[in-house]
C-alpha positions, 0 to 999 in steps of 0.5 A: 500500500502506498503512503498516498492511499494509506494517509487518504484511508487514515485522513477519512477513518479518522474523522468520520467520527469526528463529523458524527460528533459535530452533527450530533453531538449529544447522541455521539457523547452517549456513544462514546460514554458507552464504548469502554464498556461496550462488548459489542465493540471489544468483540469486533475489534479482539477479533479484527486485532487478532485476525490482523496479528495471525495475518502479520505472524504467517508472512513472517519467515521466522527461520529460528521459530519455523518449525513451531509456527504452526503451534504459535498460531494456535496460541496466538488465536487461543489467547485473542479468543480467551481473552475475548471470553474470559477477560470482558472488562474494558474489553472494547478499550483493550481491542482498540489498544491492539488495533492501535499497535497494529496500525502504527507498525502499518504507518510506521513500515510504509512511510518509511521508504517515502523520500520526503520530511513530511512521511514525519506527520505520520510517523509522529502520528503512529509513535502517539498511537504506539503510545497510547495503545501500550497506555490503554492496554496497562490501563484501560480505564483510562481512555474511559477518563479520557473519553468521559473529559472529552465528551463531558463539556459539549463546547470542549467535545466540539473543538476536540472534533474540529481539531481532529478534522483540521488533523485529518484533512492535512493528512487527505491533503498530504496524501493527494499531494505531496505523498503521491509525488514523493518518490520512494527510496 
């Protein structure tokens, strides 16, 4: 995948939310209040995180590891699904703290053969997800703070949104432009 497709994929994903909090607010407050202990989310985001680990275990070629990668595919599936099953609490914080992990090594891996200083606004943006998602895995009540602080004011809930639409249309913005002319190194 290409920086271009992926910062235009990223810019888009990330502020649809954003919009959603803009046009309605109040209901996108209930929303997010509900999401740290949403099952239904935590279900769907353990399952896409592990799916995308297994996918990223089998096209590694682990030579030191190969004649025990079929095992260890049987335990990385055991443990997203056990822990899907026996560890429910914040379970939706702790699914989008993998899929945070694993979109920064995504962000990370293509913008690193982009010849252009600005590939940096993605990757600072992946080092802030690799943060956030070691943070939230720790210490998923976290984000529920996070989440109650941010939705608590709906003054502040609009500038939040605003600022993350401003973030993203820079990242559509660098992907239509300067991404997609940057040669690779």
């Amino acid at each position: 995948m290409s920086l271009s497709l992926l910062s235009i994929l990223l810019g888009t994903g990330f502020a649809a939310p954003a919009i959603y909090g803009l046009l309605r607010p109040a209901e996108f407050q209930n929303t997010m209040k509900e999401f740290s202990r949403s099952n239904n989310w935590g279900y769907l985001l353990m399952t896409i995180a592990t799916a995308w680990f297994l996918f990223l275990v089998q096209q590694e070629d682990i030579s030191d590891f190969a004649a025990y990668k079929n095992l260890m595919m049987i335990g990385f599936a055991a443990i997203g699904i056990g822990t899907a099953v026996f560890v429910r609490d914040f379970l939706a914080v702790r699914g989008a703290a993998l899929v945070m992990l694993l979109l920064a090594k995504l962000m990370v891996e293509t913008a690193r053969w982009v010849d252009t200083q600005w590939r940096l606004v993605i990757v600072i943006w992946a080092y802030g997800l690799v943060i956030c998602g070691m943070w939230f895995t720790i210490s998923p009540w976290r984000m529920r703070d996070c989440i109650q602080w941010a939705t608590g004011d709906l003054g502040r809930l609009k500038i939040l949104c605003l600022s993350r639409i401003a973030f993203c249309a820079l990242v559509i913005l660098l992907g239509v432009t300067i991404y997609r002319t940057s040669p690779s190194l």
